[in-house]
N, C-alpha and C positions, 0 to 999 in steps of 0.2 A: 452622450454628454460625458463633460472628466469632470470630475469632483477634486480637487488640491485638500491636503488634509496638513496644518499648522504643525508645528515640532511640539504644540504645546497643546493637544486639544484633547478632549475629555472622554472618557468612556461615554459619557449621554451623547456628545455632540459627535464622535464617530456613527454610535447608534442612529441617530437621525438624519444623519448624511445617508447611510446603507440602507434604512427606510425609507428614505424618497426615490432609490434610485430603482430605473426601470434594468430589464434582462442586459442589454449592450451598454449601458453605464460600465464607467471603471472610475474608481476610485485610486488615486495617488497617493503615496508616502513618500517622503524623503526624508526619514531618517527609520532604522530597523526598529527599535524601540516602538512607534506609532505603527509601523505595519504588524506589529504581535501586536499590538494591543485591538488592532482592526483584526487581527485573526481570532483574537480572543471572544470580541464581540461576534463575529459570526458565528463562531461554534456553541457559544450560552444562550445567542438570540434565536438561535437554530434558525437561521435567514439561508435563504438558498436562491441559487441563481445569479448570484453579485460577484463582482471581481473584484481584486484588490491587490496594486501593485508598487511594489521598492523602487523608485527611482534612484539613478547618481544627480549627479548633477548636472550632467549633460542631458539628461532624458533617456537615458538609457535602460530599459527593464532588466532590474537584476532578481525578481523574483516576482514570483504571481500569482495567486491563488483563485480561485471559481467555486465555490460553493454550489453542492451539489444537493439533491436528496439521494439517499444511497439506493434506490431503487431503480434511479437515471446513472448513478457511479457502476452499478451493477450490471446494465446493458452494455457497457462501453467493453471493447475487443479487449484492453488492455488490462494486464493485474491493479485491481483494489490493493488498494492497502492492507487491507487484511488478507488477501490473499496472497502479499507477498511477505508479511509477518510468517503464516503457514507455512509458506515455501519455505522462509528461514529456518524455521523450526526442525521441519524435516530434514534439510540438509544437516542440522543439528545432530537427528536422529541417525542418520546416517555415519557422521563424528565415531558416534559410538558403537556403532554396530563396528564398524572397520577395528576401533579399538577392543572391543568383544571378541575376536576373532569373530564376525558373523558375515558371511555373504550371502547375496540377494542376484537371481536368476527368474527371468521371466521366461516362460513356457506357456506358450498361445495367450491366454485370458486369464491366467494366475500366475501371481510372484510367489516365488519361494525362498526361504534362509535354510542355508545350509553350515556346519561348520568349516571356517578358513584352514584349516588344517588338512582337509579332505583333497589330498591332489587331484585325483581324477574325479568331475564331475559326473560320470555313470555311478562312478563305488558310492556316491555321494547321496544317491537317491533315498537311498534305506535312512538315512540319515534327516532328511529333508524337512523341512514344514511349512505349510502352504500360511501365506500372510490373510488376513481377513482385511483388504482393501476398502474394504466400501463402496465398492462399485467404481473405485478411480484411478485402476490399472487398468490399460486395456494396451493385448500385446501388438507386436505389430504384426 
């Protein structure tokens, strides 16, 4: 079933529109405004399982959301969002290591940093320092 949600409708009456609705329900917005305000309530009522979607006004889906519990977000193949915050991060760290002069060399099941400055990666060795991965290198 679709649910149409007014340009003008309330935090309570979103709320009880997403309360009656079953797993394959979807809920409609057509304006951005009321679809934050349906993403607001999903994430304070912590409701999962519900969809909630922008319409234009041809019907067009320009955004959509599904409420999950993060334990079913967690199963799924693709990065969570926290996992692609992390990814970010990293990359981050990465930013500065390059501007550190530091490079990163994987050998079998450990990374290591060595300094940029070091031309030959043999003379380099002496030099070297194994990273403490956390068990989430693994080489190829």
């Amino acid at each position: 079933m679709e649910y149409d949600l007014a340009d003008k409708v309330t935090y309570q009456e979103i709320k009880a529109i997403l309360l009656k609705c079953q797993q394959q329900d979807v809920v409609n917005c057509y304006s951005l405004e009321v679809f934050n305000e349906a993403k607001t309530v999903l994430i304070n009522e912590k409701l999962t399982e519900k969809t909630v979607q922008l319409l234009d006004e041809d019907d067009y889906v320009l955004q959509q959301v599904t409420s999950k519990k993060r334990v079913d977000a967690d199963r799924e193949v693709e990065f969570s969002d926290r996992q692609l915050a992390v990814i970010k991060a990293m990359e981050k760290v990465l930013e500065h290591c390059h501007r550190e002069g530091i490079k990163l060399i994987g050998y079998s099941d450990e990374l290591v940093a060595y300094p940029a400055n070091c031309e030959n990666v043999e003379q380099a060795s002496e030099f070297c320092m194994e990273i403490n991965t956390s068990h989430t290198y693994k080489g190829a």
